[in-house]
PASEBA-1860 file (N, C-alpha, C; in nm, 3 decimals):
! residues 93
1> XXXXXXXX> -7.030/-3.659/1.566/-7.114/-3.624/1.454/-7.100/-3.474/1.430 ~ -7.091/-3.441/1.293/-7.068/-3.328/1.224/-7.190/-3.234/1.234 ~ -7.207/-3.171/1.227/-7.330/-3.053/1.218/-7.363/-3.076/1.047 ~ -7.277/-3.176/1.004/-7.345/-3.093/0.848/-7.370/-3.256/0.852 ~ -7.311/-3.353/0.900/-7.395/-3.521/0.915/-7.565/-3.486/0.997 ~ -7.546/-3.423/1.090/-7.676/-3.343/1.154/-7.786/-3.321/1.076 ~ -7.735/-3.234/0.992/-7.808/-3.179/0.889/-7.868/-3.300/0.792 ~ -7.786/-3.354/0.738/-7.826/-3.490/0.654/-7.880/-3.546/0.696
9> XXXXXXXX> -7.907/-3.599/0.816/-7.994/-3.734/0.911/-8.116/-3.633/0.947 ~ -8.112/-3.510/0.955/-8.224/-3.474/0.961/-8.334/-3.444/0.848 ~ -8.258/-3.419/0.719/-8.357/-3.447/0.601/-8.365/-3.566/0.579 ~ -8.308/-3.707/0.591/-8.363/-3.823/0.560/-8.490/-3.837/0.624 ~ -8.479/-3.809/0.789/-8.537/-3.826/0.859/-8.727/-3.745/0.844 ~ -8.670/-3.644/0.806/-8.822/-3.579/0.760/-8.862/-3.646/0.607 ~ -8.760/-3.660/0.507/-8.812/-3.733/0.392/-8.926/-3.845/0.417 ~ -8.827/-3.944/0.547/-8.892/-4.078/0.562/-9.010/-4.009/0.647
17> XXXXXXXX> -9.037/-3.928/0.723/-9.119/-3.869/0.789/-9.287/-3.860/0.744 ~ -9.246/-3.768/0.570/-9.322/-3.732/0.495/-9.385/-3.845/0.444 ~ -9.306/-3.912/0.404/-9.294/-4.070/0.314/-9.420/-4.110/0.394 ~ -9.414/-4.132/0.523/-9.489/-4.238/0.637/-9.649/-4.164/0.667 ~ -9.638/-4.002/0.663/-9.748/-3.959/0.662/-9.877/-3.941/0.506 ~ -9.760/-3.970/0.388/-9.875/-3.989/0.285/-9.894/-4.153/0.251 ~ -9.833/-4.194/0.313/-9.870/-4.391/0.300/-10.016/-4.393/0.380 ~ -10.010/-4.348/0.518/-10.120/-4.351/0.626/-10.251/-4.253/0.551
25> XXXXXXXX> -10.200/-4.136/0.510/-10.302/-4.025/0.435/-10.329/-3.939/0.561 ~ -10.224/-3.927/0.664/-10.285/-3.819/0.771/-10.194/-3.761/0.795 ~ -10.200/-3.630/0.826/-10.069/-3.514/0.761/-10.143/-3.399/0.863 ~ -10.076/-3.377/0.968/-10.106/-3.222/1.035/-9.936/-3.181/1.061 ~ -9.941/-3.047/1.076/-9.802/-2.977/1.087/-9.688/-2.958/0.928 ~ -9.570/-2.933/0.974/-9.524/-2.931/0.808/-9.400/-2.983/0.851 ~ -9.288/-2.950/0.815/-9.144/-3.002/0.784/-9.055/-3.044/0.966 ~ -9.099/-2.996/1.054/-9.067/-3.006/1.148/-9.152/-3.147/1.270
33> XXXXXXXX> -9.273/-3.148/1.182/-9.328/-3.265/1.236/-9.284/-3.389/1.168 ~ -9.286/-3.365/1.059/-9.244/-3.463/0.957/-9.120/-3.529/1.008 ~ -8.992/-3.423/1.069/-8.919/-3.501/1.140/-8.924/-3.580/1.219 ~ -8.986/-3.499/1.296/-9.008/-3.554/1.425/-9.094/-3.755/1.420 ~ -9.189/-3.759/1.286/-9.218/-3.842/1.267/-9.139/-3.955/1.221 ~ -9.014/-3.884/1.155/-8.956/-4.008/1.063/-8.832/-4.034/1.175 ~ -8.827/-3.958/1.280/-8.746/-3.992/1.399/-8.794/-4.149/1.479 ~ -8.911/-4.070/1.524/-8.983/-4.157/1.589/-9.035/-4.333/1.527
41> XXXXXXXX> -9.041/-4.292/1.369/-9.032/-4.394/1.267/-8.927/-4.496/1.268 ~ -8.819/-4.405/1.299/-8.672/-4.484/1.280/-8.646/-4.560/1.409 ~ -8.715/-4.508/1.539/-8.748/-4.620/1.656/-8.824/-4.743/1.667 ~ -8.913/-4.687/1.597/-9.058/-4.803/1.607/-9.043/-4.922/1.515 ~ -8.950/-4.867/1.413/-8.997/-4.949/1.245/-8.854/-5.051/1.280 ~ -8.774/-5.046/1.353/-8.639/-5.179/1.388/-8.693/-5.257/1.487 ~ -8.796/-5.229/1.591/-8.792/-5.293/1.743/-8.896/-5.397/1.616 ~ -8.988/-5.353/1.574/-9.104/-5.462/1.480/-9.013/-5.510/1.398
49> XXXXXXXX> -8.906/-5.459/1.332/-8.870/-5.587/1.237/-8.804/-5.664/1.340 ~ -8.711/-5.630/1.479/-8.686/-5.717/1.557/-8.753/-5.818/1.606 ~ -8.881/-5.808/1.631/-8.980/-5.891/1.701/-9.043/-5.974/1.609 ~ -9.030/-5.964/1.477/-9.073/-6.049/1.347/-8.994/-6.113/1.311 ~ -8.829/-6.099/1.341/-8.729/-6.156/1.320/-8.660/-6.130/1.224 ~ -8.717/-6.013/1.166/-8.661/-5.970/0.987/-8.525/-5.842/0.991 ~ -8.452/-5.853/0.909/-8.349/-5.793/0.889/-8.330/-5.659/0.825 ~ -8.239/-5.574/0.831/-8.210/-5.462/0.808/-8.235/-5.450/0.631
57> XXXXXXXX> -8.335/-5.353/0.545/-8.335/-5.338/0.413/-8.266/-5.247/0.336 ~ -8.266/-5.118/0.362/-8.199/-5.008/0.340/-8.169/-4.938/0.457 ~ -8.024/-4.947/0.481/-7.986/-4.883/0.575/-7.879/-4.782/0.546 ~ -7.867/-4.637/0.594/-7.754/-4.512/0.527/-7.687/-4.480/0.654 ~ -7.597/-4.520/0.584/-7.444/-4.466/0.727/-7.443/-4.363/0.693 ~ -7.445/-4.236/0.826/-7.410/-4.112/0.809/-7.323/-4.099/0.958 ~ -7.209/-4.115/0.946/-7.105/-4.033/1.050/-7.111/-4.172/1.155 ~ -7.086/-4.322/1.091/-7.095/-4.420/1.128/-7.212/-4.461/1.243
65> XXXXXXXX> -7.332/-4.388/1.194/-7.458/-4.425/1.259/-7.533/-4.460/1.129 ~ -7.589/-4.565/1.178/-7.722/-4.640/1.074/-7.786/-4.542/1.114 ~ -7.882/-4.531/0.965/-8.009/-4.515/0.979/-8.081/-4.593/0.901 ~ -8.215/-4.680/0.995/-8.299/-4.752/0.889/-8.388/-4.712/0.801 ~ -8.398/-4.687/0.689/-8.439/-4.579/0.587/-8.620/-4.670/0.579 ~ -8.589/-4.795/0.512/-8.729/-4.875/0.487/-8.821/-4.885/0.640 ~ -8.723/-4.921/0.726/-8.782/-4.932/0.886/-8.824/-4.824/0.915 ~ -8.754/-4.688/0.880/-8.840/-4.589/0.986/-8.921/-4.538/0.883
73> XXXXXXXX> -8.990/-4.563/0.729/-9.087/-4.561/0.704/-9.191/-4.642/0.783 ~ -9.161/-4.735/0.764/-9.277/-4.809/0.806/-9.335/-4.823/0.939 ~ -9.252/-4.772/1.030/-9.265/-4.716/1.149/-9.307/-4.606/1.158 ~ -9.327/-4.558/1.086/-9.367/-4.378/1.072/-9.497/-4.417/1.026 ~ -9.496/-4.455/0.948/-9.656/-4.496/0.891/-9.739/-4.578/0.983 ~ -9.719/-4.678/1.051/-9.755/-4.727/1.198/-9.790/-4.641/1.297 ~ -9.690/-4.541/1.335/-9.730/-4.414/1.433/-9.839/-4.320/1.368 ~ -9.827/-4.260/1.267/-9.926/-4.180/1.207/-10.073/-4.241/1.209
81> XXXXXXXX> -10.054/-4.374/1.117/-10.204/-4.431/1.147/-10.300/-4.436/1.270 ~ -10.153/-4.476/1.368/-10.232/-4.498/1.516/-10.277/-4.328/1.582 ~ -10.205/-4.278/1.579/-10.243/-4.096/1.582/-10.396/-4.096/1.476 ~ -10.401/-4.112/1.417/-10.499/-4.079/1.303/-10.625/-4.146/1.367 ~ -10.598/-4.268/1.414/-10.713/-4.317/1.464/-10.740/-4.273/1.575 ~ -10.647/-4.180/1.698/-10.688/-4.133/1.817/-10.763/-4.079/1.841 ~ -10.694/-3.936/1.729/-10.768/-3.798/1.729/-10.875/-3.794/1.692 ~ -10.939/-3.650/1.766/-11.083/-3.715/1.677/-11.064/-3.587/1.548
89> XXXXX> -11.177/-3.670/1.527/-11.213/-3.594/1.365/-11.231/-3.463/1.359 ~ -11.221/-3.349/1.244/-11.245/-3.226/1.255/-11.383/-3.239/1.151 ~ -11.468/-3.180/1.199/-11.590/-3.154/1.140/-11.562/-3.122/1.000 ~ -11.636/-3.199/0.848/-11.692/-3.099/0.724/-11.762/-2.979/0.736 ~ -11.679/-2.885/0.683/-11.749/-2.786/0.635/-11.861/-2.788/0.526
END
């Protein structure tokens, strides 16, 4: 893998990141979490369509690696929610 395929899988990856944190509505950190979310998205959101039995929707070859684009939304949005419900709340001002 190329540094500039690198580069690409890492803005999908925060796109779908972002994507997953305004579906849920819970958003702390900025462009670097966002990755990190739509990473972690792109783990979570294949093993559940595996275990449901459902198949690949949008998937983007970059440097002959899938990435599941619809899956690691929805895996991202799964992780965020469950974070959202951990933490606790920050007080109204």
């Amino acid at each position: 893998m190329t540094l500039m395929q690198f580069i690409v899988w890492l803005c999908i990856a925060g796109i779908c990141g972002a994507i997953g944190q305004a579906i849920a509505g819970f958003s702390r950190g900025g462009c670097l979490v966002a990755i990190a979310v739509g990473f972690i998205g792109a783990l979570i959101g294949p093993r559940i369509a595996a275990a449901l039995g459902l198949g690949e929707i949008f998937v983007v070859q970059i440097g002959g690696e899938a990435f599941p684009v619809i899956w690691s939304i929805i895996g991202a949005t799964i992780f965020v929610a469950v974070i959202g419900l951990l933490s606790p709340r920050r007080p109204l001002d």
